[in-house]
C-alpha positions in Angstrom: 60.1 99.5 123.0 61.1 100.4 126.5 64.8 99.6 127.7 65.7 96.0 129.4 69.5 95.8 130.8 70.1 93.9 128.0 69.4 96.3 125.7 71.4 98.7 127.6 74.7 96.8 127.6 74.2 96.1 124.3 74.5 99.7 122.9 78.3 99.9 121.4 79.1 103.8 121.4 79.6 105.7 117.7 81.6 108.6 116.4 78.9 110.5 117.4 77.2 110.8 120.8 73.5 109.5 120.5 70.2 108.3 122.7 68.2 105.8 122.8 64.6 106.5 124.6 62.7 104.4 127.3 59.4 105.8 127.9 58.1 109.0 129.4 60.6 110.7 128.5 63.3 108.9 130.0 66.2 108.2 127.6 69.9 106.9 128.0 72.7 108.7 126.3 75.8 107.4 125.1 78.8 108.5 124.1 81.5 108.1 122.0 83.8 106.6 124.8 80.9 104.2 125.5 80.2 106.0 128.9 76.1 105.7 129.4 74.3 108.6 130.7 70.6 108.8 131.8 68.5 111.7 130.4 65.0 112.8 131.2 63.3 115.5 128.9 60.2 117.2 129.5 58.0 120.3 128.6 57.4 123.0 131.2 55.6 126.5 130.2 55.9 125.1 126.7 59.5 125.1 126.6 61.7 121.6 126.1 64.1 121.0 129.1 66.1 118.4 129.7 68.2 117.4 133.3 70.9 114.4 133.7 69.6 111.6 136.2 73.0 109.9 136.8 75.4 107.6 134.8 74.6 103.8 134.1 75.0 101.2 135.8 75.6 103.1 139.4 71.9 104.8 138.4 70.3 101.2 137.3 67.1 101.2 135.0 65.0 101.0 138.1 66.4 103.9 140.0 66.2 106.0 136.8 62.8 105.2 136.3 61.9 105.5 140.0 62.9 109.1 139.4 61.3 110.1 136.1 58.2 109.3 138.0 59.1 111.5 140.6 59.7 114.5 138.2 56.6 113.4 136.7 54.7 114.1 139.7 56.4 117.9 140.2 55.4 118.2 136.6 51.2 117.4 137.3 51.6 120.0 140.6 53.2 122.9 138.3 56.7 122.4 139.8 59.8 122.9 137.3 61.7 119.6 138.2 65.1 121.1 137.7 64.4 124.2 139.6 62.7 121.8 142.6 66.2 119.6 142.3 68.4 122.4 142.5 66.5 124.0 145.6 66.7 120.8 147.1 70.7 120.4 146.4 70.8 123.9 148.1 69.2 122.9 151.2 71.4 119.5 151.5 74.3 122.1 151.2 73.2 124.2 154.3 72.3 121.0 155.8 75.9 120.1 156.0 77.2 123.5 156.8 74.6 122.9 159.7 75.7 119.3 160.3 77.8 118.8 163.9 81.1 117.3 161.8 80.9 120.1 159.5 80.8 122.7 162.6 82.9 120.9 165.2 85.6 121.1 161.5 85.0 124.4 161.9 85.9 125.1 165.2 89.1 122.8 165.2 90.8 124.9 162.1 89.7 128.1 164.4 91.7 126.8 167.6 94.7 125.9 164.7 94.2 129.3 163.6 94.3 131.0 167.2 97.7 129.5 167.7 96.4 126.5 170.1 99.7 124.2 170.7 99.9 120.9 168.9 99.3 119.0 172.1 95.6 120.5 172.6 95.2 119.9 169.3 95.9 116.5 169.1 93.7 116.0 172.4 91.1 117.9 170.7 90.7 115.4 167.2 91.1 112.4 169.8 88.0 113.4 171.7 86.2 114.2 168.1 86.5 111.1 167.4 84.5 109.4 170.2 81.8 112.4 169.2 81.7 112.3 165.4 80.9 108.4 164.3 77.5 108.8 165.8 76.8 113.0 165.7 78.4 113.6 162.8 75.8 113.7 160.4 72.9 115.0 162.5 71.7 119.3 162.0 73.4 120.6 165.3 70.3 122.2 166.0 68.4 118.9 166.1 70.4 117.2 168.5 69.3 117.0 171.7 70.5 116.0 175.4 69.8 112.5 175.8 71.2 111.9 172.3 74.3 113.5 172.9 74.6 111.8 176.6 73.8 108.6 174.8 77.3 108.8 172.9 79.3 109.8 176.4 77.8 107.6 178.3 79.3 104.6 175.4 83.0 105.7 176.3 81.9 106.3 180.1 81.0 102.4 180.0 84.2 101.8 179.0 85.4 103.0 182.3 86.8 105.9 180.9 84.8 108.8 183.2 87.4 111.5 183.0 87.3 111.2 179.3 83.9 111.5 179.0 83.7 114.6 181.0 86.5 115.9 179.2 84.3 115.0 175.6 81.2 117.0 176.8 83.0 120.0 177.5 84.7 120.2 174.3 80.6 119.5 172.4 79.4 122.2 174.7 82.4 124.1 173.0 81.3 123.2 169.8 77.7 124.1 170.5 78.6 127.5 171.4 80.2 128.2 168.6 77.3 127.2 166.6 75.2 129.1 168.8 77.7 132.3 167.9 77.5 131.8 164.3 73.7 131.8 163.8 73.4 128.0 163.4 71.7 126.6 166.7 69.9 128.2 169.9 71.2 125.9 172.3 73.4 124.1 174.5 72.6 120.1 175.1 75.5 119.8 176.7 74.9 122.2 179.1 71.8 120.4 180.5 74.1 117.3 181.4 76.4 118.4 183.8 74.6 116.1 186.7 74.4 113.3 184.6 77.7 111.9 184.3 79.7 110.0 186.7 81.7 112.6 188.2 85.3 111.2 187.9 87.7 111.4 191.0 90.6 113.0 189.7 93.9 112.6 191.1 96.8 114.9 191.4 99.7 114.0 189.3 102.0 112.2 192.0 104.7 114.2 193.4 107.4 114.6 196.5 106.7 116.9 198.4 108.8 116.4 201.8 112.5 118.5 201.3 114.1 115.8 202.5 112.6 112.4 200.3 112.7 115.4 197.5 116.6 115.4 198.2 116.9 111.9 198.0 114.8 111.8 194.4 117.5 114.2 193.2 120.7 112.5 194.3 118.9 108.8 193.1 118.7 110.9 189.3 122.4 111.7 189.8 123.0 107.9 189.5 120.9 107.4 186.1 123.3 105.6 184.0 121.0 106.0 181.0 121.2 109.1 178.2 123.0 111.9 179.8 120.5 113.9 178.1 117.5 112.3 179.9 119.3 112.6 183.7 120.0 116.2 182.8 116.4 116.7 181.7 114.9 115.5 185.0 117.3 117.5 186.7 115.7 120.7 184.6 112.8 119.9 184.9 113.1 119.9 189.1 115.3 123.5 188.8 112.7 125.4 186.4 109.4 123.0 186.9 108.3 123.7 183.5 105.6 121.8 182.4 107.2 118.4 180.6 105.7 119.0 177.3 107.8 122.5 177.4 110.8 121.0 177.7 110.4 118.5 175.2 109.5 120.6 172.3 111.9 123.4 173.9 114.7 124.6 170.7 117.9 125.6 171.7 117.3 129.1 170.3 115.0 129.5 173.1 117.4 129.6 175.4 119.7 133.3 176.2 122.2 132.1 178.3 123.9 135.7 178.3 120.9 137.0 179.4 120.0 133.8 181.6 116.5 133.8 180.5 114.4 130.9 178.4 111.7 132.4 176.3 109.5 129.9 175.1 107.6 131.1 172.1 103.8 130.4 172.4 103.5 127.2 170.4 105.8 125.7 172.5 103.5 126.0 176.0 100.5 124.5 176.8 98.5 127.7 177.6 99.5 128.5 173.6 101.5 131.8 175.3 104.8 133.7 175.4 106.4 132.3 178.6 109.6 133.7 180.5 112.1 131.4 183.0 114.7 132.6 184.8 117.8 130.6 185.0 120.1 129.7 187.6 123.9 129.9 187.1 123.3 126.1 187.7 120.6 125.4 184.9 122.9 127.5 182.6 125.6 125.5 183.2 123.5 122.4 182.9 121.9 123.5 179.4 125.7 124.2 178.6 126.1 120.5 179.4 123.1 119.4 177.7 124.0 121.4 174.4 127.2 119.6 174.7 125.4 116.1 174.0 123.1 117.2 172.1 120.8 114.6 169.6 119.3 117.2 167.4 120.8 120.6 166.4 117.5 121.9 166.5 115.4 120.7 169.8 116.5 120.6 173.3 115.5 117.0 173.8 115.9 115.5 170.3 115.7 111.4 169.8 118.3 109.8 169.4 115.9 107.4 167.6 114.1 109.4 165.4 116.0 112.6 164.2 114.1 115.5 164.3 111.1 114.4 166.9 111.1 115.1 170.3 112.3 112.1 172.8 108.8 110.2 173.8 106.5 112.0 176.3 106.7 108.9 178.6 110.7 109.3 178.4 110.9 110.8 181.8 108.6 109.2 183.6 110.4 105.4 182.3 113.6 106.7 183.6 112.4 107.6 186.8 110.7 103.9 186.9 114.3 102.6 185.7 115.8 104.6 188.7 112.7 102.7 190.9 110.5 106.2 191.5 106.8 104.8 191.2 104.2 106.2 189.1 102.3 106.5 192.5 105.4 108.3 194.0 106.2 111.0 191.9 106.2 111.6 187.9 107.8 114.0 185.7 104.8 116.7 186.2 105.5 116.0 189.5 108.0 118.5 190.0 106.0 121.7 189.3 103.7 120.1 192.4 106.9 120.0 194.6 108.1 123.2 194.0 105.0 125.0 194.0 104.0 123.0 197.3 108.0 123.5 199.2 108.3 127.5 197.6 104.8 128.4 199.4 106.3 126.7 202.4 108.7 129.2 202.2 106.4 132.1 202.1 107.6 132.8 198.4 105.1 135.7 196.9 102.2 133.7 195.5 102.4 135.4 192.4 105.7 134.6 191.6 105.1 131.2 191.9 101.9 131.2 190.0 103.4 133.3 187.1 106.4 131.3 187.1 103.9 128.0 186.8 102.6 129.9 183.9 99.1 129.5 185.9 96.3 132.4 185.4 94.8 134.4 188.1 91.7 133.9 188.6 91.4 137.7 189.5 90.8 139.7 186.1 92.4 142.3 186.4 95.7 140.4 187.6 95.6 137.6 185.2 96.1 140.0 182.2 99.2 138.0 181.0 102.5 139.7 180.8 105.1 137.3 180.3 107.8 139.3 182.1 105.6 140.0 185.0 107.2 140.0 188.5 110.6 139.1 186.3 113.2 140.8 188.9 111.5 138.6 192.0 111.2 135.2 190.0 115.1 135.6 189.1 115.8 136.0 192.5 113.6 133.1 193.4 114.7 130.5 191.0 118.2 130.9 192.3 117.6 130.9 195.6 115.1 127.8 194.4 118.6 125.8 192.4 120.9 126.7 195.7 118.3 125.5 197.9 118.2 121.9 195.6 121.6 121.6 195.7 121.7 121.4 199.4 118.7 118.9 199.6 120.8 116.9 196.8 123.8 116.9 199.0 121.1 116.2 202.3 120.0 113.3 200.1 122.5 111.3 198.8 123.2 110.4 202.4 119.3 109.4 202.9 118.4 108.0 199.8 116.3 105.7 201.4 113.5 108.6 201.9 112.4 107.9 198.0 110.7 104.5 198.0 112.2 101.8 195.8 110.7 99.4 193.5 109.8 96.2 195.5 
């Protein structure tokens, strides 16, 4: 008599492990820890096989039946039923090597692997995650333009244009790879470059006059804050490193004998060796700092969280506190008014763009060498600290030049 699920949860298990058949050759197994297994044997060539089906109940008596029938049907075309399966297991397997979340995976552990810094990183997995809910899934090689701009164009609704933008290049990234390693012919991504809403990017804000610039540096003399914090701004204005350098900065970085920060690659956004020059007054201020220090470790250690960098909106709230606008200048701010006053002051270009850490965009001069133009930055970042202080000095008898919080 063919199985009802009655019958089924009614089978108690025995010493021994045992079956009990349905029809067609469909039977379900059980086992001495009661565990219920379906079975499907069958003749093919003359020879008795036998493959599993699933376990009972996830695999009901329907679904189990459903695919006897199905293996019946390989068996009246001459097809081996657990050959066809394990072809057909094979093929899901390449699928998801093939898939766009198995690849763009891919290509995320290869930028870990290449040394790309934990802030492109993190960027990187936020931006997968607007592309992977909906693409995912899908054979790269199967998806086309208008389904990839219809997932940019959900988080352009949103307002969020420059993001967008930002999540296209990164699929066209992904793309390419896939293209690279045999897996897809071509770009989608590519063929949308008109068809976003091309997002007006502004500058991050920054002084720029010598004299307002004077006025900024005398108003973070007063911060009554975390000496730490008032001392950061203030290196952050001397050596215009990029924020993020400074706050994951380590105290063994710095060679105050030699007067030189070397900040290891994982520590800079380009993910590369980078040199600064210090003044005799940023050594004495990293003296300073090291003095009241948070962390033994990092430069700019919480004081809430031991061990963790202070906040990367740190800066810019203590400029706010000291009344500096976000529209008036920003803690990134200050590699736009040095780069902006140093030109001014006919400064090589290429010490200032090396010292930026910026690449040429001729090839042959942007081969990076960290110590490159090393004797003229050093002169240059003094002259740069001397030329502060008397801006400082300027300013704190014109503080007015730095607008104030109304």
């Amino acid at each position: 008599m063919p199985l009802t699920d009655a019958k089924i949860r009614a089978l108690k298990p025995a010493d021994t492990l045992y079956r009990v058949s349905d029809s067609n050759g469909l039977s379900i197994e059980v086992t001495p820890k009661g565990d219920r297994y379906w079975r499907f044997r069958y003749r093919f060539n003359g020879k008795a096989q036998m493959m599993g089906l699933g376990r009972y109940p996830s695999v009901s008596l329907k679904k189990a039946r459903s695919k006897r029938d199905h293996y019946r049907e390989l068996l009246d075309e001459g097809l081996n039923p657990s050959l066809e399966r394990q072809t057909r297991q094979q093929e899901l397997a390449q699928l998801e090597q093939s898939s766009f979340g198995s690849i763009a995976t891919e290509f995320l552990r290869k930028r870990e692997t290449e040394g790309a810094a934990p802030a492109t990183l993190k960027k990187l997995r936020a931006l997968l995650r607007l592309l992977l809910p909906d693409l995912a899934p899908l054979p790269i090689q199967e998806i086309t333009a208008p389904q990839l701009l219809q997932v940019l164009r959900a988080t352009e609704s949103r307002g969020k244009h420059v993001v967008a933008t930002e999540a296209r290049a990164l699929a066209g990234r992904i793309f390419r790879y896939a293209i690279a390693t045999g897996r897809c012919e071509q770009d989608p991504s590519y063929m949308l470059r008109e068809a976003l809403v091309t997002p007006r990017v502004k500058g991050y804000a920054a002084i720029r006059e010598p004299e307002a610039f004077g006025a900024l540096l005398a108003r973070i003399e007063t911060y009554e804050g975390d000496t730490l914090i008032k001392n950061g701004l203030l290196l952050l204005a001397h050596t215009f490193v990029r924020p993020g350098q400074l706050r994951l900065a380590q105290w063994e970085d710095f060679d105050l004998e030699a007067a030189l920060w070397r900040a290891p690659a994982d520590r800079t956004k380009m993910s590369r060796f980078h040199i600064t020059p210090l003044s005799s007054q940023v050594v004495c201020l990293i003296k300073e700092m090291h003095r009241n220090k948070a962390d033994d470790t990092l430069v700019m250690g919480s004081r809430v969280k031991p061990g963790h960098p202070i906040s990367d909106m740190t800066f810019n709230k203590a400029l706010r506190s000291l009344g500096v606008m976000g529209d008036v200048h920003v803690a990134h701010g200050f590699r736009k008014s040095a780069s902006t006053m140093l030109n001014e002051q006919e400064y090589n270009y290429d010490w200032i763009e090396r010292q930026l850490d910026h690449v040429s965009q001729n090839r042959i001069r942007g081969i990076y060498n960290a110590a490159q133009y090393l004797q003229g930055r050093t002169r240059m970042m003094q002259e740069w600290s001397d030329y502060l202080d008397r801006l400082k000095d300027d300013g704190t008898r014109a503080n007015h030049l730095v607008p104030a919080a109304e």
